[in-house]
N, CA, C and O of each residue as an XYZ file, in Angstrom:
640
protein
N      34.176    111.821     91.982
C      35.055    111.545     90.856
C      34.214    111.672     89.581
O      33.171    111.018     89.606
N      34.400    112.214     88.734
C      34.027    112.747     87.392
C      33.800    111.107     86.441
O      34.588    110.220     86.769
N      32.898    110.809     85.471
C      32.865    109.973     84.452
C      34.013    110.314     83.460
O      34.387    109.459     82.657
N      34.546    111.479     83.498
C      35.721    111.830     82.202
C      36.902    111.169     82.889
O      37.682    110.528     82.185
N      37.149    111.279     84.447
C      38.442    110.707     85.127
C      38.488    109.754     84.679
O      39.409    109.483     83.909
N      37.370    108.734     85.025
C      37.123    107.143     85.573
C      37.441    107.149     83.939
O      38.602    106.793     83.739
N      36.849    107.403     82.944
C      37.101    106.671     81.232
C      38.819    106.957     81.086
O      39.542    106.080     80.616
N      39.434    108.443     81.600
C      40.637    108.374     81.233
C      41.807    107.476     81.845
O      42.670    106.873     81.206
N      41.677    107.513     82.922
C      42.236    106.177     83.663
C      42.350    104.474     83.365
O      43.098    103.544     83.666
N      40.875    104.749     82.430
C      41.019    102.738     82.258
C      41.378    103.187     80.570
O      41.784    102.227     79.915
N      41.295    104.278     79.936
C      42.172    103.859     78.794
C      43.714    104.233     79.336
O      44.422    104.595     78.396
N      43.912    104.233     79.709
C      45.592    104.491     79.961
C      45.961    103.085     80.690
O      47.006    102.536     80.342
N      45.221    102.533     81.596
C      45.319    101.339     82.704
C      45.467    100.066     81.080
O      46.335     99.210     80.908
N      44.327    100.404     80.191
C      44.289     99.728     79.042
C      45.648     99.333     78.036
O      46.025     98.302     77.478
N      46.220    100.912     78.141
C      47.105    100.652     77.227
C      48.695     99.881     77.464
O      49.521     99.404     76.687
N      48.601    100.089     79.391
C      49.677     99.604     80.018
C      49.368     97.977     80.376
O      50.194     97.325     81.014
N      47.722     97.217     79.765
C      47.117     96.093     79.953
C      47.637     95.188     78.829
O      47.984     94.010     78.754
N      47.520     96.504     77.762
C      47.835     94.878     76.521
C      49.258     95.270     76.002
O      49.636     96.275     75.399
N      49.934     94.138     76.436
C      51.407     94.114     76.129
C      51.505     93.461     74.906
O      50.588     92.778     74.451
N      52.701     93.657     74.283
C      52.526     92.962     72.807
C      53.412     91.763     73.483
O      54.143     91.862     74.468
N      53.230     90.956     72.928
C      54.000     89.604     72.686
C      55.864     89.745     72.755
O      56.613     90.427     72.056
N      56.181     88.767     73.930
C      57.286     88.644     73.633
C      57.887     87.927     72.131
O      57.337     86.896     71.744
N      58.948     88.480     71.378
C      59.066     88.034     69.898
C      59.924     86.475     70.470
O      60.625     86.173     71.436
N      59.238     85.577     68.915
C      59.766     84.550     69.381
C      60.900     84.260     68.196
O      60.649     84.594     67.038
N      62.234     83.582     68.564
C      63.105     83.288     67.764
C      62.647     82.129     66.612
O      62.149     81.021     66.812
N      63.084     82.953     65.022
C      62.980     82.053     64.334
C      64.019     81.090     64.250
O      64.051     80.469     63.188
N      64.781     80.839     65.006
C      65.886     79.575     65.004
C      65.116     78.529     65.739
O      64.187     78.795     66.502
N      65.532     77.363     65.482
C      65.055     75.811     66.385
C      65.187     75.515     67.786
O      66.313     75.197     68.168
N      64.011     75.571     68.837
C      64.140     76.235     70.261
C      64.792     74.720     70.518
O      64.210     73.682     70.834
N      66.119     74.949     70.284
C      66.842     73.663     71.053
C      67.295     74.041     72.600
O      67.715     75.184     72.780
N      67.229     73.112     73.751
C      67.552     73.200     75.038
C      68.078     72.124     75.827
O      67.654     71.018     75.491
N      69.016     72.148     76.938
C      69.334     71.448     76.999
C      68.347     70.579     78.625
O      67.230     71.010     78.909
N      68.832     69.692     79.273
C      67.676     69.278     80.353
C      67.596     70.227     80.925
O      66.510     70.806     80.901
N      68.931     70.916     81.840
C      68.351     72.151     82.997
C      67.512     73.035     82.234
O      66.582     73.582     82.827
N      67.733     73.306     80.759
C      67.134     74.709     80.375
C      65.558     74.713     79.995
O      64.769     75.630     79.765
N      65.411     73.094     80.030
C      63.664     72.507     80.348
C      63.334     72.938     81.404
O      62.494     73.835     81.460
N      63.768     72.541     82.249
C      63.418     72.627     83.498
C      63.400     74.113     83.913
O      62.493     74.593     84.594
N      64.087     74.563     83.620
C      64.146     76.157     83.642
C      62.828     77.138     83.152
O      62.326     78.074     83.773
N      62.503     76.659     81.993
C      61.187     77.048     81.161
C      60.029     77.024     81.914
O      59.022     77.729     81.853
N      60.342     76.059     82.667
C      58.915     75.052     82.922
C      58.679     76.091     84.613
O      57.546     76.409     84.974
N      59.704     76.404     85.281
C      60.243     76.456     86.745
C      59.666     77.756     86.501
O      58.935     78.228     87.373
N      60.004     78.742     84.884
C      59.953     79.946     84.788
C      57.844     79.654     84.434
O      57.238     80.169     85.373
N      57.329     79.319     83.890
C      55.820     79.038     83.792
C      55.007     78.950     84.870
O      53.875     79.358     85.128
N      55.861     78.306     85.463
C      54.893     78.143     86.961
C      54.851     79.606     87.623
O      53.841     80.270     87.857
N      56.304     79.978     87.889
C      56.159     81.069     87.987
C      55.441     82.654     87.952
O      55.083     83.436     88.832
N      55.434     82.679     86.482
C      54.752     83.213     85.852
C      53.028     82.825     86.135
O      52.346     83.849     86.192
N      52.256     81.548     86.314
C      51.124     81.203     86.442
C      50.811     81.825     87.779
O      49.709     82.361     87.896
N      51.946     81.819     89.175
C      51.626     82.185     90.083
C      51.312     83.658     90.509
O      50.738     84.124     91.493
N      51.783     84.110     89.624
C      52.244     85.794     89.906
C      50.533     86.177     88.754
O      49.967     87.183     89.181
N      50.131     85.822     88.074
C      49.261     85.804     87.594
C      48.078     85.737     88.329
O      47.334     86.681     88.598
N      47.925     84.358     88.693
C      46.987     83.834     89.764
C      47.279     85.069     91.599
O      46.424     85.184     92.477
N      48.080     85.457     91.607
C      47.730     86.668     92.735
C      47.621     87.796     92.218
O      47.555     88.592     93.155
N      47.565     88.311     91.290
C      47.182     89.693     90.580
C      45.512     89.671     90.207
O      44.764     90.648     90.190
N      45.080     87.891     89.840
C      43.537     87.851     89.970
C      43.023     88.543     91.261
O      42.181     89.441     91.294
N      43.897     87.777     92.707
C      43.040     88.422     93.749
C      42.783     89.878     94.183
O      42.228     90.330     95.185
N      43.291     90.402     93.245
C      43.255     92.071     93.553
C      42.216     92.429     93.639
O      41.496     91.742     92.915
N      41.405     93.560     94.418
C      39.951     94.186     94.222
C      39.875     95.334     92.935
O      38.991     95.555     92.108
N      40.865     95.790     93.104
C      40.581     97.023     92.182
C      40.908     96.532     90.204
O      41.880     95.919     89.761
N      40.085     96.909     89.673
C      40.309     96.135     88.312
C      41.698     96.490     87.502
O      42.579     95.782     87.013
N      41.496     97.865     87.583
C      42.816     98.767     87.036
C      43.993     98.112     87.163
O      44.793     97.860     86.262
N      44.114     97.701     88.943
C      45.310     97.539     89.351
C      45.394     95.859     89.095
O      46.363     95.237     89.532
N      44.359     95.210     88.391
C      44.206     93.487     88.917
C      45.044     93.477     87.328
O      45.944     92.684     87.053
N      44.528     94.515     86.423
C      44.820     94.328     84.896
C      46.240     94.923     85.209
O      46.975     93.946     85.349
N      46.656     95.588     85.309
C      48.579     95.930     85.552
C      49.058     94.794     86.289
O      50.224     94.415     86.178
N      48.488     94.411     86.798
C      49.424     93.161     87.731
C      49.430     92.211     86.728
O      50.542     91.944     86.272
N      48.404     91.589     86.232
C      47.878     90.655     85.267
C      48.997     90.784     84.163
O      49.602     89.816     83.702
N      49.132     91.656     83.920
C      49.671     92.019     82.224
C      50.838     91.613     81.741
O      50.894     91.128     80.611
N      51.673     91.719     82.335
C      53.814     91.155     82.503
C      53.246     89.423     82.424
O      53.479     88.709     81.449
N      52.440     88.940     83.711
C      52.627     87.115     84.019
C      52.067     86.570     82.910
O      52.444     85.539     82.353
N      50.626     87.686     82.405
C      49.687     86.645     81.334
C      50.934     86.907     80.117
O      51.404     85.847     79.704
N      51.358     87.810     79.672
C      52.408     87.749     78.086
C      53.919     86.324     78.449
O      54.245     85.356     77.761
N      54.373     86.733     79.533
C      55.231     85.729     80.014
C      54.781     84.275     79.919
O      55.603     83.473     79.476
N      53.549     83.832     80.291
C      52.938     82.582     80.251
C      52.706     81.982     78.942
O      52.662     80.791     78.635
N      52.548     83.149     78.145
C      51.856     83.170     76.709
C      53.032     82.807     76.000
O      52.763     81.976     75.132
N      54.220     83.109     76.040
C      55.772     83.502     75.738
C      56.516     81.862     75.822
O      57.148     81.235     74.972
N      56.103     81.501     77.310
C      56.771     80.461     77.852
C      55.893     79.025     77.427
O      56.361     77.895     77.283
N      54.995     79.306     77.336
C      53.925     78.139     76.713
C      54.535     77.740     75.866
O      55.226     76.734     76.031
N      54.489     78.313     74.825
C      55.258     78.203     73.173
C      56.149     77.879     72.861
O      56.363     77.273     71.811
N      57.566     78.436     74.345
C      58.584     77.723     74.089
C      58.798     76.342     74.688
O      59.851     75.709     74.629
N      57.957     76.052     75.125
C      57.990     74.749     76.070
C      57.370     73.967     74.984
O      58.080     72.984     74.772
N      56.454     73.991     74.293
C      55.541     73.541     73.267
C      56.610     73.096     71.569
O      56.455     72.174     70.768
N      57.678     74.284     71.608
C      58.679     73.888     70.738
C      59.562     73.363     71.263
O      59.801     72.571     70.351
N      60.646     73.011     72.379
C      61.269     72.669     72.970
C      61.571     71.651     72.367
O      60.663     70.916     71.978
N      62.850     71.340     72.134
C      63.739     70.100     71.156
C      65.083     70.196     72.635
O      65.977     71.042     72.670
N      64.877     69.182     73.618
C      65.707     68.575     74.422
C      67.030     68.221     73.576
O      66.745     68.314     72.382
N      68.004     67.952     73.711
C      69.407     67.660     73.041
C      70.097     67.239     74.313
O      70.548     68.027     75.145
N      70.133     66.115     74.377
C      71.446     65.521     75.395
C      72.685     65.959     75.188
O      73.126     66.385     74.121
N      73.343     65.841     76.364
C      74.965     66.618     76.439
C      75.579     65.534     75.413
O      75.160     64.403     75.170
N      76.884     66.326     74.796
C      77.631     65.723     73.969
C      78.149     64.500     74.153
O      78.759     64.480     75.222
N      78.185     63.317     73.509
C      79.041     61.944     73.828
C      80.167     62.227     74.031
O      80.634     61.787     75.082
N      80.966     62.960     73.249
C      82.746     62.848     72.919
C      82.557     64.820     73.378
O      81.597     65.590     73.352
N      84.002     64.972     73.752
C      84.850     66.073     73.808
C      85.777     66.314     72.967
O      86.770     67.025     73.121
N      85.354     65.539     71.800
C      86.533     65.466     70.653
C      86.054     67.139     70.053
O      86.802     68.036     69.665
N      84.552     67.130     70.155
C      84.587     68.648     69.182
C      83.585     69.318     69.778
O      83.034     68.665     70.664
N      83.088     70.584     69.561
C      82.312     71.167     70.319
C      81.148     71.215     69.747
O      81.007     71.367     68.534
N      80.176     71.086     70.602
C      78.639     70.416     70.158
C      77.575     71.551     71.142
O      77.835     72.433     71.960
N      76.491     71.080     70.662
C      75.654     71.823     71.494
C      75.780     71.436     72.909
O      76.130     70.258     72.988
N      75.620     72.005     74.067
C      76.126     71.479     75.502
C      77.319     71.303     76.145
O      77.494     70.979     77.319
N      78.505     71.646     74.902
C      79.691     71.898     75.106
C      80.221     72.655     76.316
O      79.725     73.767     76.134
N      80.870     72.721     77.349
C      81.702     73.499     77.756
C      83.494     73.853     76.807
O      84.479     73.122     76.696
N      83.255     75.137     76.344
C      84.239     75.569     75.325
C      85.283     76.680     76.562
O      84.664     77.341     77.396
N      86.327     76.720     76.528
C      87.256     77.373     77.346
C      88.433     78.127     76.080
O      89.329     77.358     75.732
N      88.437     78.705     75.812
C      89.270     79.650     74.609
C      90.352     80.447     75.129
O      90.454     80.645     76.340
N      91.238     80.956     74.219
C      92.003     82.162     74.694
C      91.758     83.101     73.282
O      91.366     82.810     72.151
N      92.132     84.203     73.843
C      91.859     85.429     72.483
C      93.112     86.035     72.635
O      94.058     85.633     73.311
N      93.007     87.299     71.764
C      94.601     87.800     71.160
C      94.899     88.215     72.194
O      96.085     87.934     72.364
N      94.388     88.903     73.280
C      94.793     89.969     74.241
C      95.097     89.184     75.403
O      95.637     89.723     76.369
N      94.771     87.827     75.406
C      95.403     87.546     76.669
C      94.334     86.473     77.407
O      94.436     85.439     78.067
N      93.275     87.311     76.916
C      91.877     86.446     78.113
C      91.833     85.279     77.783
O      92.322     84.861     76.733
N      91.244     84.580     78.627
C      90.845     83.476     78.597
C      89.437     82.672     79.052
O      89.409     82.228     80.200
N      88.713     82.550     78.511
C      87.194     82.399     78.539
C      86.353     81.239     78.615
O      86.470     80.552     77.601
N      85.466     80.731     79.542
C      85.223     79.294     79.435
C      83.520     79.524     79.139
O      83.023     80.536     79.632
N      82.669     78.635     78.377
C      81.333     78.974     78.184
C      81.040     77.297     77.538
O      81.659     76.364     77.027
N      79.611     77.695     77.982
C      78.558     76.041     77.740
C      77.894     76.778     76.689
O      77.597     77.973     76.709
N      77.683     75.897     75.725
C      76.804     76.539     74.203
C      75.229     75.772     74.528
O      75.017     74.561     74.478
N      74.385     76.680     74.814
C      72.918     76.282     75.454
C      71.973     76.739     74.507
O      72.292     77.209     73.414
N      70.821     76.608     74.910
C      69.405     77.554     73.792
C      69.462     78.756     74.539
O      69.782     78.953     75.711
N      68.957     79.799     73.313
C      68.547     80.566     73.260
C      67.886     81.173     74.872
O      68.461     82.169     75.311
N      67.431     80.946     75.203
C      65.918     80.966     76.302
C      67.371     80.640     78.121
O      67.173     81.160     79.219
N      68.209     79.999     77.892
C      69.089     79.770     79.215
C      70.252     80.010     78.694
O      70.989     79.024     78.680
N      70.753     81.124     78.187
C      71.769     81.695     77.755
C      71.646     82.929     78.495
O      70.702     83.719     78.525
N      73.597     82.987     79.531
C      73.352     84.160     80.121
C      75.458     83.853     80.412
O      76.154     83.107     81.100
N      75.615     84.645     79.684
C      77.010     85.651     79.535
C      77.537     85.255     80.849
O      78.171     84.269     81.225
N      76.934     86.683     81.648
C      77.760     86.914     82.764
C      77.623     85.381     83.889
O      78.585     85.149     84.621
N      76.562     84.565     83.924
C      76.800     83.193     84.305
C      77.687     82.223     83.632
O      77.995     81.219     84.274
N      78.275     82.417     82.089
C      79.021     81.397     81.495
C      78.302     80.621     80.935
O      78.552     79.429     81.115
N      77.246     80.958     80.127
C      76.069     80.464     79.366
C      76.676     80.742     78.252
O      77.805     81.176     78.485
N      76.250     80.645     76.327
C      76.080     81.299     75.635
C      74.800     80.977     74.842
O      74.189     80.116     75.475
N      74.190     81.290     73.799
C      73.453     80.622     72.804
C      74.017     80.168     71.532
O      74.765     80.792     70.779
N      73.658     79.274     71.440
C      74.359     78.504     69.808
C      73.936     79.178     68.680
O      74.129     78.816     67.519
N      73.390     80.109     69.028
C      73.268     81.120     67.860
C      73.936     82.538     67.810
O      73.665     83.496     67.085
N      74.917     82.393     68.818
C      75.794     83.496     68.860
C      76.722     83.412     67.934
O      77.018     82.298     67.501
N      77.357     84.566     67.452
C      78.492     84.375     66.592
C      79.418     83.527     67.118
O      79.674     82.512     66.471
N      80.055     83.748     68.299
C      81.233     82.824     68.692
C      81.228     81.542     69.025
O      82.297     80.935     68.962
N      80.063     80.875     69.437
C      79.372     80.178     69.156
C      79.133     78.806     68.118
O      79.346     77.598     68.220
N      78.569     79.721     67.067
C      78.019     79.194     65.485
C      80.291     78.809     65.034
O      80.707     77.726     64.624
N      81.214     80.093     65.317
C      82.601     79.545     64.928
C      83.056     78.546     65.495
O      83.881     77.849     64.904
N      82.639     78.240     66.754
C      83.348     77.520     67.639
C      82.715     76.022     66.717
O      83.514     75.396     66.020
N      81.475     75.642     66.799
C      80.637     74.196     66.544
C      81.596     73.439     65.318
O      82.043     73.687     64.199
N      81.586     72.578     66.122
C      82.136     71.345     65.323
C      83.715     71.534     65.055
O      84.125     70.997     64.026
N      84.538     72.141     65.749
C      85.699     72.842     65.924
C      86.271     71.728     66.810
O      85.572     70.810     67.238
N      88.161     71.917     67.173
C      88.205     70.600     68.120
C      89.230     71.945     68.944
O      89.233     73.160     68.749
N      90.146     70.959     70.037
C      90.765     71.633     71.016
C      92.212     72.002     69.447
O      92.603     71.423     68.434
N      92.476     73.195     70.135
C      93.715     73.346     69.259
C      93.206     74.124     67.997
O      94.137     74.699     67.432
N      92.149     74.278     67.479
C      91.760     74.950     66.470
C      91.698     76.131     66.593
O      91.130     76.558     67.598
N      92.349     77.227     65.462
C      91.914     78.505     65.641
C      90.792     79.249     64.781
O      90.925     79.342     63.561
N      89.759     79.741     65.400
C      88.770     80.431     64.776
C      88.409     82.095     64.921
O      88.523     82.853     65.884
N      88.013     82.278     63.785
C      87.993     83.960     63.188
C      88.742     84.756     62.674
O      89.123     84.309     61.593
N      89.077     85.538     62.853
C      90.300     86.495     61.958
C      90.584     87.720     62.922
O      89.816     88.390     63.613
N      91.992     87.783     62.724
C      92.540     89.022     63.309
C      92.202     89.592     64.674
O      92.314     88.786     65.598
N      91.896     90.555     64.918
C      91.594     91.148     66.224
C      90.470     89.706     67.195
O      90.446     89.511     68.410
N      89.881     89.133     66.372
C      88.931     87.972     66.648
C      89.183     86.691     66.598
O      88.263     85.877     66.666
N      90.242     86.385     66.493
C      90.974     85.033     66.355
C      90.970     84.541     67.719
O      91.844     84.903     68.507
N      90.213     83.886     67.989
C      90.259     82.803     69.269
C      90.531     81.316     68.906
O      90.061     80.742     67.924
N      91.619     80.604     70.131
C      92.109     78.937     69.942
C      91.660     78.229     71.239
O      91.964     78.537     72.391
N      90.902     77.255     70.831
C      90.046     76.480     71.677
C      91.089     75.704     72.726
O      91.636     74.706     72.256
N      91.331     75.972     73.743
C      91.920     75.022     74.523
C      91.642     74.141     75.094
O      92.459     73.231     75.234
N      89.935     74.052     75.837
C      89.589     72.724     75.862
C      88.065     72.479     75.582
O      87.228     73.354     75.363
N      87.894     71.325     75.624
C      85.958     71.020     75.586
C      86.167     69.824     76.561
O      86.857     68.806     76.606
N      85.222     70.454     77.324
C      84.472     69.353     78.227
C      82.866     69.438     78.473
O      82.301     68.591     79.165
């Protein structure tokens, strides 16, 4: 094997080594208990998958394995480190962070979603983030209220 291979290989192995930073939200990493626990569940994780990419022999391949768990760890540290817990809502009088919100829209649907952080927000589970548009309309809204305009006009039918 040539000295020109072996240098071109670890700059390329290099460039697929240093990942940039997952971006972190400038909004307030509010969460709720599961979505602690979630962070934390996701760190370990991440520490483990890390910690077996150390045992690799070959360096190339120890630094590609390495590279995804160490930015993830780096990612998840920070948000665990900002983490602002928020207990579920007292009252169902209005919709709060931790809300379960259930809506109808013009066309017919009808939609139920928990307003969570950022970081355990997931759609197709019935998550959202409180920094979503529908979301940010819904907060502090009660059952019976209609919010947005026109084609976007959704009426809250219940909070629990």
């Amino acid at each position: 094997m040539s000295v020109a291979f072996t240098k071109e290989e670890s700059a390329e192995t290099a460039s697929e080594t240093l990942l940039p930073d997952r971006p972190i939200s400038p909004h307030p990493n509010l969460v709720t208990e599961a979505g602690l626990q979630a962070l934390q569940a996701q760190l370990q994780q991440a520490r483990q998958a890390y910690e077996a990419a150390q045992r690799i022999e070959d360096v190339n391949e120890k630094r590609r394995q390495s590279a995804v768990p160490l930015r993830d760890a780096r990612y998840l540290t920070e948000r665990l480190r900002t983490a602002q817990v928020i207990s579920n809502p007292e009252t169902t009088d209005i919709v709060a962070f931790g809300s379960t919100v259930t809506f109808s829209r013009p066309d017919g649907r009808v939609q139920t979603y928990r307003i969570v952080g950022e970081d355990e927000a997931d759609p197709k589970a019935g998550s959202i983030s409180f920094v979503a548009p529908v979301a940010k309309s819904l907060m502090g809204k009660a059952v019976g209220d209609v919010v947005g305009a026109g084609a976007q006009e959704i009426e809250i039918l219940s909070i629990a």
